[in-house]
C-alpha positions as CSV (number, residue, x, y, z in Angstrom):
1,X,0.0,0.0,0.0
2,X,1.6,3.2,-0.9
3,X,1.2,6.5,1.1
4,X,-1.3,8.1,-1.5
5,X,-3.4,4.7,-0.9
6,X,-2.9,4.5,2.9
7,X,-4.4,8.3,3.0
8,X,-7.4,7.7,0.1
9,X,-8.2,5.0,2.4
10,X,-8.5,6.8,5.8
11,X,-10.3,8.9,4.6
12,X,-12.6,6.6,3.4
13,X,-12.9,3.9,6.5
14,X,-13.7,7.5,8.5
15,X,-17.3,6.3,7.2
16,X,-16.5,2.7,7.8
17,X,-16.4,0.2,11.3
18,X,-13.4,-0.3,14.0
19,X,-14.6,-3.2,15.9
20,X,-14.3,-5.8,17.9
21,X,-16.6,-8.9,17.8
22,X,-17.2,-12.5,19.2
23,X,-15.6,-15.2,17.4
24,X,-17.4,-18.9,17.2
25,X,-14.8,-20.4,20.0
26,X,-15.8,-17.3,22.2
27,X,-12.8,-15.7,21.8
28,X,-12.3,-11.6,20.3
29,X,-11.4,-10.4,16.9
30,X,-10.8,-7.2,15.0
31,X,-12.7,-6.4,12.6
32,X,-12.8,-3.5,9.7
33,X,-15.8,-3.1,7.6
34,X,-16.0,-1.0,4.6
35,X,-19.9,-0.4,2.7
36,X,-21.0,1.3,-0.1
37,X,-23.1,1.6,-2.9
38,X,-20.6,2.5,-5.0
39,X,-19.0,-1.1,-6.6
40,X,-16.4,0.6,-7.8
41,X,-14.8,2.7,-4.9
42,X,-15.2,-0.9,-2.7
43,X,-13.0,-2.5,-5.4
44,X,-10.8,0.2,-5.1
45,X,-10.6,-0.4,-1.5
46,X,-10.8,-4.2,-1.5
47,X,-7.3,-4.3,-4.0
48,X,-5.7,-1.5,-1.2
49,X,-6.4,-3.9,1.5
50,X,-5.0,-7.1,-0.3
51,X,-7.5,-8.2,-2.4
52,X,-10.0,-9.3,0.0
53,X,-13.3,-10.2,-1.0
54,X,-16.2,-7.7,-2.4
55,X,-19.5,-9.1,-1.0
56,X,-22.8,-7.3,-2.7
57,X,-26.0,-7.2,-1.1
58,X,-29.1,-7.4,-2.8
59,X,-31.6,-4.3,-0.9
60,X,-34.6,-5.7,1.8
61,X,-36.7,-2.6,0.5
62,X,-37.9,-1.6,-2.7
63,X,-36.5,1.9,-4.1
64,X,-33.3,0.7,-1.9
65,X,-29.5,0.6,-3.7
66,X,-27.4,-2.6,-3.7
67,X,-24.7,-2.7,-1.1
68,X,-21.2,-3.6,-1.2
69,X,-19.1,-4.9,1.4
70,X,-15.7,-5.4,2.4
71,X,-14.4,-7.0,5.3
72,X,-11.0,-7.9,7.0
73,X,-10.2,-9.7,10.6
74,X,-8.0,-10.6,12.6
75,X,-4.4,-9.3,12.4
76,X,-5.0,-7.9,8.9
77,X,-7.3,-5.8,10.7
78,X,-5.6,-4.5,13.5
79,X,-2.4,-4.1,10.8
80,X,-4.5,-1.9,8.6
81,X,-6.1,0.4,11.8
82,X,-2.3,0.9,12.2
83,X,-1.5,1.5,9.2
84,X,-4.2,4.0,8.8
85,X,-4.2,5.6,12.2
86,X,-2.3,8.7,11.8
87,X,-4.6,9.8,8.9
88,X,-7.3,9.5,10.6
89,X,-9.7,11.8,12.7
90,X,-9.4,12.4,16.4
91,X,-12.6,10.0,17.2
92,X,-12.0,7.6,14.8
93,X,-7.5,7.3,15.8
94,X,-9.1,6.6,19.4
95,X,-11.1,4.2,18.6
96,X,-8.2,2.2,16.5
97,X,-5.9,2.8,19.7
98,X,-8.6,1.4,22.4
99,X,-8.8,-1.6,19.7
100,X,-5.2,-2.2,19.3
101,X,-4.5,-1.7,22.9
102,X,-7.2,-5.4,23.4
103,X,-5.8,-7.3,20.4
């Protein structure tokens, strides 16, 4: 990921999810999870992150857009919130730091 990428993509996870969340042997994980309507952009994003998987939902409402998703956990996840950190907003870098502090 080059520095041009690394800020294009903070600036785009500020609308996105720092998490943590279950895992199925009860354990924690990190999560980052990236959505929009816009397929393209979330490609964009997927091939920054390492080519992880673009997931498209179809809408539960009528008059509704399709959603895409992307999705990485683990220590890809707290490598990226790293990564991204110092690009980020105030709100947003605390959040990373409380979630890198637990994983």
């Amino acid at each position: 990921m080059t520095e041009i990428e690394c800020a294009w993509l903070a600036g785009f996870l500020e609308g996105g999810t720092f998490r943590s969340e279950r895992t199925r042997n009860g354990g924690r994980t990190a999560v980052v999870e990236i959505k929009s309507v816009d397929h393209d952009v979330i490609v964009k994003a997927a091939r920054i992150l390492g080519g992880y998987a673009v997931v498209r939902r179809t809408p539960d409402k009528t008059g509704h857009q399709e959603q895409y998703r992307v999705r990485v956990t683990g220590t890809a996840a707290i490598q990226i919130m790293q990564r991204v950190r110092p690009h980020m907003g105030a709100r947003s870098a605390a959040k990373i730091a409380a979630l890198v502090q637990t994983h």
